[in-house]
C-alpha positions, 0 to 999 in steps of 0.5 A: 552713884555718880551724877548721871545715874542720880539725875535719872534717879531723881527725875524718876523720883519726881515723876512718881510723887507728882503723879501720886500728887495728880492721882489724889487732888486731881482724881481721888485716887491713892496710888501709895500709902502715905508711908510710901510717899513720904519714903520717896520724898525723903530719898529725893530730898537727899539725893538732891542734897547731895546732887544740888545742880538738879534741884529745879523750881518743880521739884516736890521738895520745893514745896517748902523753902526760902527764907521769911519775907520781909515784906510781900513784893506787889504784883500787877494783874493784866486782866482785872481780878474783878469781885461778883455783885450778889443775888439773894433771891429769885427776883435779884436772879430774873432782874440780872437776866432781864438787864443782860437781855436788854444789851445781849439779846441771844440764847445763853446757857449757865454754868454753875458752880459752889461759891467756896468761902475762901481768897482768891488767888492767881497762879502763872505758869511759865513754860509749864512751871508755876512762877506766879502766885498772887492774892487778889489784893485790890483787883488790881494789884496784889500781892506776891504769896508764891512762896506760900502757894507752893506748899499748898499741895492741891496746886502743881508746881509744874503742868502735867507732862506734854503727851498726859495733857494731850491724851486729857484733851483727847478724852475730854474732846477738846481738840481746838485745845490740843494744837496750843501744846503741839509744840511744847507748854505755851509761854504763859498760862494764866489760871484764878482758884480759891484757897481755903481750909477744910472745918476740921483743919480750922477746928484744929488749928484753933483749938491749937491756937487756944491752948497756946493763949493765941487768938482764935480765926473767926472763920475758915476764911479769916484763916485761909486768908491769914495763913497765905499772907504769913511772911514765913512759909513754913508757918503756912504749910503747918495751916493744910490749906486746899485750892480748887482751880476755876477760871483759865485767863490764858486763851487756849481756845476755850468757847464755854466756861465749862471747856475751862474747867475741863481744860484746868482739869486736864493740865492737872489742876484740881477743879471742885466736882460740884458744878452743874450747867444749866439751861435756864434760870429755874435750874439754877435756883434748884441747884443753890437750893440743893446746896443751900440744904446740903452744905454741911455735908461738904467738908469746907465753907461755902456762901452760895453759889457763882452762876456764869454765862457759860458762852465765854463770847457773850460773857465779854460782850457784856463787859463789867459794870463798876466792879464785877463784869455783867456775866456772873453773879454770886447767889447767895444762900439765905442770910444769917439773922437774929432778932433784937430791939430796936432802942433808938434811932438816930439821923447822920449827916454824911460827907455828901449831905445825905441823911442816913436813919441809924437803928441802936440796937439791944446787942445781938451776935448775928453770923459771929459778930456782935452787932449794935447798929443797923442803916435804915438807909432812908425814909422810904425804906422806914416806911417800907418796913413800917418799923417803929422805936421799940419794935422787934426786928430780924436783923441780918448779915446780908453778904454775911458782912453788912447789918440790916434790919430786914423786917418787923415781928409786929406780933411782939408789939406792946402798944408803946413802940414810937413812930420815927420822925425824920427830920426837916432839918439837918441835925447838925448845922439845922438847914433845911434838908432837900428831897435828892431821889429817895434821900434827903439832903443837907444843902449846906456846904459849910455844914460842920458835919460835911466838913468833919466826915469829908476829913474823915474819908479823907485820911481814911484807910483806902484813902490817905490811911492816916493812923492815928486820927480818928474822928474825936481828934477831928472834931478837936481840930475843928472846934479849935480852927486848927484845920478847916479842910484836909489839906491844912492837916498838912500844915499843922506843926509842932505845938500846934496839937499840944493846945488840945486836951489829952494831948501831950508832946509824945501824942503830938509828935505821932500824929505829925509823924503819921500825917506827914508820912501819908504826903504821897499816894497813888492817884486811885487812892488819892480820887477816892479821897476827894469824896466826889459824889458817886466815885467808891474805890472801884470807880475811883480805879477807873477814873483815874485810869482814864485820867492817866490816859490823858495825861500823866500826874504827878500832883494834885494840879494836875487834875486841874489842867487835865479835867478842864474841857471834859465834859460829862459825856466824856466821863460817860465812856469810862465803863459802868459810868452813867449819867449821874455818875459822869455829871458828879465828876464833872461838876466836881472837878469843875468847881472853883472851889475844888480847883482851890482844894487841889492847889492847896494839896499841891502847895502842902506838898501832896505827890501823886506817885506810881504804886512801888515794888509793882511785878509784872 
């Protein structure tokens, strides 16, 4: 065979096994027997081995290759992969609509579709070929798994062929569409799916993982999300992970939600059938409860369902608020739960003054996981729930992830349950708290509890992500006046760990090491870590956006000279910032006293840095 007869061979090759491929994730149809494919994809491997100059990045034998990573390079999302705000009820639902009434008043319709239990992921497509494959990360930034997503069969290495995506559009009646691909792919596609495992894989590769004495995924989720980060690809493609494609980022003249699932669908992705477009909301609470009830019979995980404003224009006129924009929501199935004994209840003084109630718990699993402690939240919500010490109550998961107790089982009481009495002062430094809304607060700013727990979101993972010092250390360091706030960590020296007990000069040198390794961050990290009251991880990314718009920072000081003549109607235009939120950043940065902190983290030697190995 010479070179011309072997590249028609192997092009012919590759058209058949991706049609197959299309035919079977795409349309459900088996157009060879497994034996046959495998033949064929076994003819063009060789034949590509012998011919190697007509290997492309498409070719089904690229599905699995390369060497392990070392590490995983960071990609840069241009649009935000933004993170759903829940509903758990009928009540959340209309309380979402009625606010989107208030900024959007138009007639809108809702495209509903199963919430899979899985991670996220975006694809890129350059001239129709998959260059791209990321995890979400942190909404900004993730991480670059495309290695790993090319073994994942349910997604094309390539776009369907130019006239098999036009014929699709015509079928579909998607004529705004058909011009984009006229002339040939568009430069760019940009497409967001969800990678997961079916139960049976999970069941199978955990009874695997048993008999090798490995240790067992928790959920299909855990494995998925395990699975795609693996440094090594061929460890991925042994996990059978699945992908179901649902957003389209790239403008290809889309008006609905639903035209891009068509759209996805006809460039050869694989879309999940189980959507349903609705004219109101009593349809959308019909179609949860449906598969709410129906949810084993499908052969993968999911949590509830995403209902989104099928109307893409109204959607973006909406916006985002914090982190999830307006114009969809997660409606979650019911949560999990189980009953316990409440033993106790104590009272914790947070990094901003708020005393939060805490129940101990009889130990109960709950969803999977063994749950000890549950917030109460305030001295409304104790009231509310009229719960008392010793009491008997439903405690869930709600969002599968945080404990709550969610009612009492006042049947079960015996007479000798206690009323829980919330303090008058502050359990640590006994000020007298302060009403601030539906919580009481510490006003002392020299309380040690607001010193040990300011420390302790301090070097906390999202933030300086010190390893190493947790909160007994902490206090040690407190107790003995080695540190007073954050940034004298960054003072101690050799000796100076070695006066505490436990420790000795291998222990002492880790912690320095660690400390001392953490003296650069990225400014989001860095605005999370201050504590300002209000500013959580995501809105701590969108100040330190509008911060950097200003001026560019390199240290600490900076925010100094950059903060000085905003005021907080400034802050107010950052989105989901309200009044509240842009006062505590005002006040905040204004402070003489945080004006001290920050030059005092200069002069430790913090540096403000540019997140590193960035794609883009």
């Amino acid at each position: 065979m010479n070179e011309k007869e072997a590249k028609e061979r192997i092009e012919k090759l590759k058209a058949i096994i991706n049609e197959a491929r299309y035919a079977y994730h795409v349309l459900n149809k088996d157009l060879y027997p497994p034996e046959v494919l495998d033949s064929l994809k076994k003819e063009l491997f060789d034949l590509e081995q012998k011919f190697p100059q007509f290997i492309t990045p498409d070719s089904p034998t690229q599905r699995i290759g390369g060497e392990p990573l070392k590490e995983f390079p960071k990609v840069r999302h241009k649009v935000p992969m933004l993170s759903f705000n829940d509903a758990f009820s009928e009540e959340d639902l209309e309380a979402w609509e009625e606010r989107n009434l208030k900024i959007v008043n138009a007639k809108y319709e809702y495209f509903c579709e199963l919430k899979i239990d899985g991670l996220a992921i975006k694809l890129v497509y350059k001239n129709g070929i998959l260059e791209i494959g990321s995890t979400r990360g942190d909404g900004y930034l993730g991480e670059d798994v495309t290695q790993n997503v090319k073994t994942i069969e349910s997604i094309p290495l390539s776009l369907l062929p130019i006239k098999k995506i036009i014929d699709n559009l015509k079928n579909e009646g998607l004529e705004e569409t058909i011009k984009y691909f006229q002339n040939g792919y568009p430069e760019e596609i940009e497409v967001r799916g969800e990678v997961f495992m079916h139960k049976k894989d999970f069941e199978a590769l955990n009874k695997e993982r048993e008999k090798n004495g490995e240790s067992l995924f928790a959920n299909p989720r855990n494995a998925a999300a395990g699975s795609l980060r693996q440094l090594d690809p061929k460890i991925t493609a042994q996990r059978k992970l699945d992908s179901f494609a649902y957003a389209l980022i790239t403008n290809l003249g889309q008006k609905t939600h639903e035209e891009e699932h068509k759209i996805l669908k006809c460039l050869g992705f694989k879309t999940n059938p189980n959507t349903k477009l609705c004219q109101n909301l009593k349809q959308v609470v019909e179609f949860r409860n449906y598969w709410e009830e129906n949810r084993e019979k499908i052969t993968y995980e999911i949590d509830g369902v995403v209902v989104t404003i099928n109307q893409n224009n109204i959607f973006k006129e909406l916006g985002i608020v914090g982190k999830a924009p307006r114009g969809a929501i997660a409606f979650k199935f019911s949560p999990k739960e189980g009953t316990t004994i409440i033993e106790d209840v104590i009272f914790q003084t947070g990094r901003t003054g708020i005393i939060t109630p805490v129940a101990v718990l009889k130990p109960v699993e709950v969803g999977g996981v063994t749950v000890s402690r549950a917030s109460l939240h305030n001295e409304d919500e104790i009231k509310r729930l009229g719960v008392k010490i010793g009491d008997t109550v439903v405690v869930v998961r709600a969002g599968d992830v945080i404990p709550q107790v969610d009612r009492v089982i006042t049947e079960l009481r015996t007479g000798k349950e206690r009323e829980i009495v919330f303090p008058q002062k502050c359990p640590v430094c006994q000020t007298k708290l302060i009403k601030d809304g539906a919580y009481w607060r510490c006003p002392n700013k020299k309380c040690p509890a607001l010193a040990k727990e300011k420390i302790v979101h301090f070097v906390s993972k999202s933030a300086f992500d010190i390893l190493g010092l947790g909160e007994k250390i902490i206090e040690k360091l407190l107790d003995n006046n080695l540190i007073q706030d954050p940034a004298d960590l960054f003072k101690l020296k050799v000796g100076d760990l070695r006066k505490l007990p436990g420790f000795d000069v291998l222990a002492e040198k880790n912690i320095l090491t660690s400390i001392n390794s953490r003296k650069k961050i990225t400014l989001p990290r860095f605005i999370y870590a201050l504590g300002i009251l209000h500013i959580g991880e995501e809105n701590a990314k969108l100040l330190a956006h509008f911060l950097e718009q200003k001026k560019y920072i390199t240290k600490p000081n900076d925010l100094i000279e950059v903060t000085k003549d905003l005021k907080a109607v400034h802050y107010s235009a950052i989105p989901g910032f309200g009044e509240k939120v842009s006062q505590a950043v005002y006040e905040w940065f204004q402070s003489e006293e945080n004006q001290v902190f920050l030059q005092k983290l200069t002069d430790v030697g913090i540096e403000i840095i540019t997140e590193e190995k960035e794609r883009r």
